[in-house]
C-alpha positions in Angstrom: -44.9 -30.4 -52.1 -47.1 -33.0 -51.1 -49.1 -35.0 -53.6 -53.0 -34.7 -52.4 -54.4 -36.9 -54.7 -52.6 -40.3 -53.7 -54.1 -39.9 -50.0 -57.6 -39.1 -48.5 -58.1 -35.9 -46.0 -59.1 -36.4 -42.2 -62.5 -34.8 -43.1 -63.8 -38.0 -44.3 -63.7 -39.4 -40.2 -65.9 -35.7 -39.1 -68.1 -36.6 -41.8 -67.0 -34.0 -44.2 -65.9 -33.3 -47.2 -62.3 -31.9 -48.4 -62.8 -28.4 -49.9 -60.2 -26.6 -52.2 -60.5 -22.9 -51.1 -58.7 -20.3 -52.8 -57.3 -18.0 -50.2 -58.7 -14.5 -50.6 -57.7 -11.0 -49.7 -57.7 -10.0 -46.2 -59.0 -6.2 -45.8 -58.5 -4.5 -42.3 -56.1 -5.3 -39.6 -57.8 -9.2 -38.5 -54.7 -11.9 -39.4 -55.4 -14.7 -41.6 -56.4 -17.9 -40.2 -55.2 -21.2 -41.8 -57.8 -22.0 -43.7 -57.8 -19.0 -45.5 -54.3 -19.7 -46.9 -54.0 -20.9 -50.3 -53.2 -24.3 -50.6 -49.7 -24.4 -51.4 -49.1 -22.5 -48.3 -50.4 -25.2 -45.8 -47.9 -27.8 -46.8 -45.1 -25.8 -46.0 -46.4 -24.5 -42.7 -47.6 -27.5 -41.0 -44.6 -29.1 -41.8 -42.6 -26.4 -41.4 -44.3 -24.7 -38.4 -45.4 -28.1 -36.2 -43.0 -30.7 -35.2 -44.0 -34.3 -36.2 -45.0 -35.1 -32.4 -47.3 -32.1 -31.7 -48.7 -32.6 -35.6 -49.6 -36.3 -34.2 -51.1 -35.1 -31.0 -53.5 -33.0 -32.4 -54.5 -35.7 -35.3 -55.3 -37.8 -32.4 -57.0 -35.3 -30.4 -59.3 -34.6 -33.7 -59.9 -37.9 -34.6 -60.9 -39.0 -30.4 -58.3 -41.6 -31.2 -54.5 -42.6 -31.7 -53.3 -42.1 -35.2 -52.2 -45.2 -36.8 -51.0 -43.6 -40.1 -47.1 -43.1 -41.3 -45.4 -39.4 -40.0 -46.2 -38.8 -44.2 -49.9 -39.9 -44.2 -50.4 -37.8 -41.0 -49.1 -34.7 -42.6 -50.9 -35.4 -46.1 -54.2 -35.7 -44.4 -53.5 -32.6 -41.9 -52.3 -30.2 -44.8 -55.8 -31.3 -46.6 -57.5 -30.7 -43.9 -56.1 -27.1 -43.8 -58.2 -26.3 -46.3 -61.7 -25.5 -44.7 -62.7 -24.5 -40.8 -62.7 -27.7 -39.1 -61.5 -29.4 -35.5 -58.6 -30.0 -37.1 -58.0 -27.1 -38.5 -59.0 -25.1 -35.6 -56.9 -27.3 -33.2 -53.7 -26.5 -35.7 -54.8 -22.5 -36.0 -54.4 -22.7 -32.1 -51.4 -24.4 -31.3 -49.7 -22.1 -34.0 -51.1 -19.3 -32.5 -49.8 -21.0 -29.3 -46.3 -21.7 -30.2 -45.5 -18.5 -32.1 -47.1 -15.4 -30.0 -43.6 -13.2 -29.9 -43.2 -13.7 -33.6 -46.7 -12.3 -34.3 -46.5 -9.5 -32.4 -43.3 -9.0 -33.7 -45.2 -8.9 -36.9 -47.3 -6.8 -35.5 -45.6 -3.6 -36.2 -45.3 -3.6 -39.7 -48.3 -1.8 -41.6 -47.3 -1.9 -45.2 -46.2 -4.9 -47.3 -42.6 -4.0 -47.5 -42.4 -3.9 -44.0 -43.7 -7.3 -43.8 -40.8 -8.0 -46.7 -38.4 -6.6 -44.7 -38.7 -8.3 -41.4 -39.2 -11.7 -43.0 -35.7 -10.8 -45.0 -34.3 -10.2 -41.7 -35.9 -13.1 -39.7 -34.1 -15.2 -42.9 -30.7 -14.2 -42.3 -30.9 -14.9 -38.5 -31.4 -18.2 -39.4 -34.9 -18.5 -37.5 -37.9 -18.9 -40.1 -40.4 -20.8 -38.4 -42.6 -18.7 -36.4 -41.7 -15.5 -38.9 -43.3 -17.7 -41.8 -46.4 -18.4 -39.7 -46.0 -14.7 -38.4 -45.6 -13.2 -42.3 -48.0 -15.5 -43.7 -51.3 -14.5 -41.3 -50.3 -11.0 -41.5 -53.1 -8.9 -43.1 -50.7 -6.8 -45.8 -49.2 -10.2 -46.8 -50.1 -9.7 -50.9 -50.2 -12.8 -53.1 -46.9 -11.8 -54.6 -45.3 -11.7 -51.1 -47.2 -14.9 -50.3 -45.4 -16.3 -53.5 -41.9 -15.3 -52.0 -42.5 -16.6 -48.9 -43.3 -20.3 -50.1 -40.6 -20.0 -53.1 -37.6 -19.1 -49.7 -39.3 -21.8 -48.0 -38.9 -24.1 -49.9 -35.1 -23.2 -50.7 -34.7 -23.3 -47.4 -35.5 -26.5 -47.1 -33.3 -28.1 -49.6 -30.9 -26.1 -47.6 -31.7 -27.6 -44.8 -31.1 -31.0 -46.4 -27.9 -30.5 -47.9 -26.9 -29.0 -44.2 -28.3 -32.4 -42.5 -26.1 -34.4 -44.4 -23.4 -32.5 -43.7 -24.4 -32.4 -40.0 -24.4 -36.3 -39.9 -21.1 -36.5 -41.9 -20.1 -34.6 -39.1 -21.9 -36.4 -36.3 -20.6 -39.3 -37.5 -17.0 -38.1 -37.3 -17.6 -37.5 -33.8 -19.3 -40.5 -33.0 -15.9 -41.6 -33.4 -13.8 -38.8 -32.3 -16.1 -39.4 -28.6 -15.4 -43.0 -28.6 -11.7 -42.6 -28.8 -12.0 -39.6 -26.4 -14.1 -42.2 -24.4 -11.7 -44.5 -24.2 -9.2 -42.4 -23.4 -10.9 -41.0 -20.9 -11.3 -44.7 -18.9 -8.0 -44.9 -19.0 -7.2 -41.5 -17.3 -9.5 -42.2 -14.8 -7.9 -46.1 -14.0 -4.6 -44.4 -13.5 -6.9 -41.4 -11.5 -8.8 -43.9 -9.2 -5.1 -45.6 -9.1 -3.5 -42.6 -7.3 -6.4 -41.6 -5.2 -6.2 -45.2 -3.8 -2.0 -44.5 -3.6 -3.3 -41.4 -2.2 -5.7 -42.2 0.5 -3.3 -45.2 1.8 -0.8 -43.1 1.8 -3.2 -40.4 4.1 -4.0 -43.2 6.4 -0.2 -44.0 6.9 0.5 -40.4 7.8 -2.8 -40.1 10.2 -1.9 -43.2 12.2 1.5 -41.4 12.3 0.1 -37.8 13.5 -2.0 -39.7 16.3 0.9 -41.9 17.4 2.4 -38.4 17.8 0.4 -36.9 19.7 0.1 -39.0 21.9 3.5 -39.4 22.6 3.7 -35.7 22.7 0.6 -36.5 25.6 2.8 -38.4 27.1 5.7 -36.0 27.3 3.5 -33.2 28.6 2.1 -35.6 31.4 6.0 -36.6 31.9 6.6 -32.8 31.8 4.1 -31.8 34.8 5.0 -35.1 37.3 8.5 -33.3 37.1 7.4 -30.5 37.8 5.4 -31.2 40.8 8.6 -33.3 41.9 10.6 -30.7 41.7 8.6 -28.3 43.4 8.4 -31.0 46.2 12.2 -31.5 46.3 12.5 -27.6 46.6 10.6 -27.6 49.0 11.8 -30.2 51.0 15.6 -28.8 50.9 16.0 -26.3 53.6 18.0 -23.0 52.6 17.1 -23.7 48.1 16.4 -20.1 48.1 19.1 -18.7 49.8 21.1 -21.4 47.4 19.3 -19.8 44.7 20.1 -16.5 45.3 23.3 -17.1 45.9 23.6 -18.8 42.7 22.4 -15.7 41.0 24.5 -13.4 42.8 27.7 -15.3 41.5 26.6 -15.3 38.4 26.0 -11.1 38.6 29.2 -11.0 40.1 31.1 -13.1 37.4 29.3 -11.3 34.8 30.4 -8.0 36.6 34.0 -9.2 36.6 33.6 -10.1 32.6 32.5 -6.4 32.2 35.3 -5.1 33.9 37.2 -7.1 32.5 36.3 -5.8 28.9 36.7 -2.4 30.0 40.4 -3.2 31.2 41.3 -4.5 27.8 39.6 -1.8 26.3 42.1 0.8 28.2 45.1 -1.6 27.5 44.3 -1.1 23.4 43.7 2.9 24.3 47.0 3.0 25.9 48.8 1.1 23.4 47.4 3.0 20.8 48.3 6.2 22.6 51.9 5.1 24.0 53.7 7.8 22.0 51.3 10.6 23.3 51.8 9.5 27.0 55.4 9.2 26.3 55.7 12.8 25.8 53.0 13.8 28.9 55.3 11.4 30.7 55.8 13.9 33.6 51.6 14.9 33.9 50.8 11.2 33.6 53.1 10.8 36.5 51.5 13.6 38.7 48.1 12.3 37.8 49.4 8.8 39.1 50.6 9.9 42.2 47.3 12.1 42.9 45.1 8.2 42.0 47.6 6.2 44.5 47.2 9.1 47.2 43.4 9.1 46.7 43.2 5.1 46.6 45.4 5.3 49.9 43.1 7.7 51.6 40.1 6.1 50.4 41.7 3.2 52.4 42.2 5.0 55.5 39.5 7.4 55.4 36.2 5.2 56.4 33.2 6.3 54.5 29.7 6.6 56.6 27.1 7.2 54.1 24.9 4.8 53.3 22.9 4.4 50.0 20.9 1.3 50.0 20.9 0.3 46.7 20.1 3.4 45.2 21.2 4.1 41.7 23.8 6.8 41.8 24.9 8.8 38.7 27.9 9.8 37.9 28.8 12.7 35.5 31.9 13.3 33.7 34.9 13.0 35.8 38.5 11.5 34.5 37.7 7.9 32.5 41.1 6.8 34.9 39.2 6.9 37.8 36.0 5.6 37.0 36.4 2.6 38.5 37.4 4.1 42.0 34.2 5.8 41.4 32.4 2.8 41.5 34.5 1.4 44.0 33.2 4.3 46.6 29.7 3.7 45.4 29.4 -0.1 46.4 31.3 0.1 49.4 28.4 2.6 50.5 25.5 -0.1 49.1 24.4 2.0 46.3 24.5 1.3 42.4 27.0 3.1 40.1 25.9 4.6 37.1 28.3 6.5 34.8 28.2 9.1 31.9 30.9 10.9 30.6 29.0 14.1 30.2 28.9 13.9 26.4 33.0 13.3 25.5 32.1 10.2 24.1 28.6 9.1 25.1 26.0 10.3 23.4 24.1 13.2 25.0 21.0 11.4 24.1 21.4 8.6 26.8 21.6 11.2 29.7 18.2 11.6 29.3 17.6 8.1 30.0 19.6 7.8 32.9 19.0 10.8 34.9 15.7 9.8 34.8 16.8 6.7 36.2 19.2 8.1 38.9 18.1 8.2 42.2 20.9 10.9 42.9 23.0 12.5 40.4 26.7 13.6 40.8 28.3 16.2 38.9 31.6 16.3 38.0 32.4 20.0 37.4 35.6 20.2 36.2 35.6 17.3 33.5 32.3 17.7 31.5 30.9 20.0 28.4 28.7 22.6 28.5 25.6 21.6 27.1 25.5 18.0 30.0 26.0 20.9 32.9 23.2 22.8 32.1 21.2 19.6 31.4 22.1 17.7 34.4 21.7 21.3 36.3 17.8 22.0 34.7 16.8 18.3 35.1 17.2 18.3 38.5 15.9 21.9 39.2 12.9 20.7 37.5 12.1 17.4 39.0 13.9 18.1 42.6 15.9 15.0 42.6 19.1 15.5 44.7 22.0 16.7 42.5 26.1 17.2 44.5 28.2 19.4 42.1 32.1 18.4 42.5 34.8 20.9 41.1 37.5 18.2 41.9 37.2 15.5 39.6 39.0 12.6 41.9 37.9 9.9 44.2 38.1 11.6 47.3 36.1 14.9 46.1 33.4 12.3 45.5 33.7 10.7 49.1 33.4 14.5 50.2 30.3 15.2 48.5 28.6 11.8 49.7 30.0 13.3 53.4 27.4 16.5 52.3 24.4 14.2 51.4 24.8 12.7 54.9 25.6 15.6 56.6 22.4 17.4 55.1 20.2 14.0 55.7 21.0 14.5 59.2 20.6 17.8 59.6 17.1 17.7 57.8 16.5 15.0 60.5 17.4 16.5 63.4 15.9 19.5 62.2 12.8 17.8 61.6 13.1 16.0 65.5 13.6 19.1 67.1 10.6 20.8 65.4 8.3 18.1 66.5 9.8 18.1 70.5 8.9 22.1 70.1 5.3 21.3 69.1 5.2 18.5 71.5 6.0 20.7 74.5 3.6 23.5 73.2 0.7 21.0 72.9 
């Protein structure tokens, strides 16, 4: 506690007087002000309750002045001026009041002296007994003996406190010196930091200059890229017959590809008939007949000229012997159409008929060497989308040439037809 005799109170610069005022009982609900605390309470609140700073403000405030005292002599003289209603007194009732509003209201709520007891208990083991003290202290069911226990953990609380401040600048101490290693430390990271940012950012510069010598080389090429191209547009067109050249070109290169076809499906045929060699050994005398019927048909094919002409149409074939498939296409591009074959689902799958009768500009059936189910497709497509459709029982070359004959033949007879019909309406008219 602080020893009032050794120093004089503030009172003697208002021209007053210190007092020694017992605190008396508070009746009702009005709080206690601080100067009608006992005096062992206002030693323990104003240093307690006020930091050192504010305390020295409001000396200064009271006395018009700056207070030239110690921190000690300002609090001796404010704690004696606690006793009795004065500026100083009234300017420290304020800024408590001030400083601690959510505590007293907090307060507030309890209406019996064990209340008070509790929350005080409570506001002590949260660690936050400032604003309760001033809070428990003012409150109007604060007895003397809870007034007693209130100074008596207040001021345990405050050897506490010293004990823990020791032991907090044991500790600060220790980090003091913990930081300054970490300090050091941490200059040297960031040396060898600001060391590879600068390895870094040279290193970024060498690979910029390098992206823009880049691009502008790949400027360059572009530029290169579209002078050729307007030279060689100019050199096309200064070259008379390029695009028949071109065509050509590209016809040669259908017709080699054409040969590399055929000549796939040739050694394709050569591995069928080796693998089959004992089969057709024992056929020997039908494989012969079939020969002979391919070498007559080949011969009349060569005799026989064919006068249909297709002009590139895509003609399908369907079913018919895999032997003469290529004498099928034979007759086909002799007559300026496109061949298109199908097996009529022996080993093609019935799937891709779909595809290419749709494709077809006419379809040919071959009757006698294809399954059920690709007849009455091929039959039901073209009934449905009235694309031409010539059904051959015969499945040889020259029953195809025959049923090309019947196209033509009908063609012309639709034409003539179609001539003679208009003659009749022209000589009606």
């Amino acid at each position: 506690m602080c020893d009032h005799s050794s120093k004089q109170p503030f009172s003697m610069h208002f021209g007053k007087e210190s007092l020694d005022v017992e605190a008396t009982k508070s009746t009702g609900s009005r709080r206690r002000r601080i100067w009608d605390l006992p005096r062992q309470c206002h030693c323990p609140v104003v240093g307690v309750c006020l930091p050192l700073d504010t305390l020295r403000r409001l000396v200064s405030k009271a006395l018009g002045g700056k207070a030239l005292a110690d921190d000690y002599e300002v609090h001796v003289g404010a704690v004696a001026e606690c006793g009795q209603r004065g500026r100083l007194s009234e300017l420290l009732q304020g800024e408590l009041d001030k400083r601690y509003p959510r505590e007293v209201q907090y307060f507030k709520a309890a209406k019996t002296t064990t209340a008070v007891a509790d929350l005080w208990a409570k506001a002590v083991r949260q660690g936050d007994v400032a604003g309760a003290f001033w809070a428990a202290l003012t409150h109007p069911r604060c007895d003397t003996v809870l007034q007693e226990v209130l100074c008596r953990d207040m001021h345990m609380l405050q050897h506490q406190a010293g004990a823990s401040m020791r032991i907090d600048i044991a500790k600060f101490n220790a980090l003091l010196e913990e930081n300054a290693i970490l300090g050091r430390e941490l200059a040297k990271v960031q040396e060898r930091s600001t060391r590879v940012i600068m390895e870094k950012f040279s290193e970024i510069e060498q690979l910029t200059a390098q992206l823009f010598q880049v691009r502008a080389e790949n400027i360059g090429k572009d530029s290169r890229i579209a002078f050729l191209c307007d030279d060689l547009t100019a050199l096309k067109a200064s070259i008379p017959g390029f695009d028949t050249s071109v065509r050509f070109q590209k016809k040669v290169e259908q017709m080699t590809s054409r040969q590399a076809e055929l000549e796939g499906q040739n050694t394709e045929l050569r591995q069928k008939l080796a693998s089959t060699g004992r089969s057709l050994a024992a056929l020997n005398g039908e494989a012969s007949h079939a020969a002979k019927i391919d070498i007559a048909e080949r011969s009349e094919l060569r005799t026989s000229p064919v006068t249909v002409h297709l002009h590139q149409k895509m003609v399908l074939c369907v079913g018919g012997r895999s032997g003469s498939v290529a004498s099928y296409r034979d007759v086909i591009e002799r007559v300026g159409g496109r061949f298109a074959h199908h097996d009529g689902g022996l080993e093609d799958s019935p799937n891709v008929l779909d595809a290419s009768l749709a494709a077809a500009d006419l379809v040919i059936c071959q009757t006698g060497c294809i399954s059920h189910n690709a007849y009455w497709k091929v039959k039901d497509f073209c009934k449905r989308t009235g694309k031409r459709c010539v059904f051959v029982e015969n499945p040889s070359a020259s029953s195809l040439v025959r049923g090309l004959e019947q196209i033509s033949n009908n063609d012309t007879d639709a034409m003539k037809a179609e001539t003679t019909g208009v003659s009749l309406s022209g000589a009606k008219g």
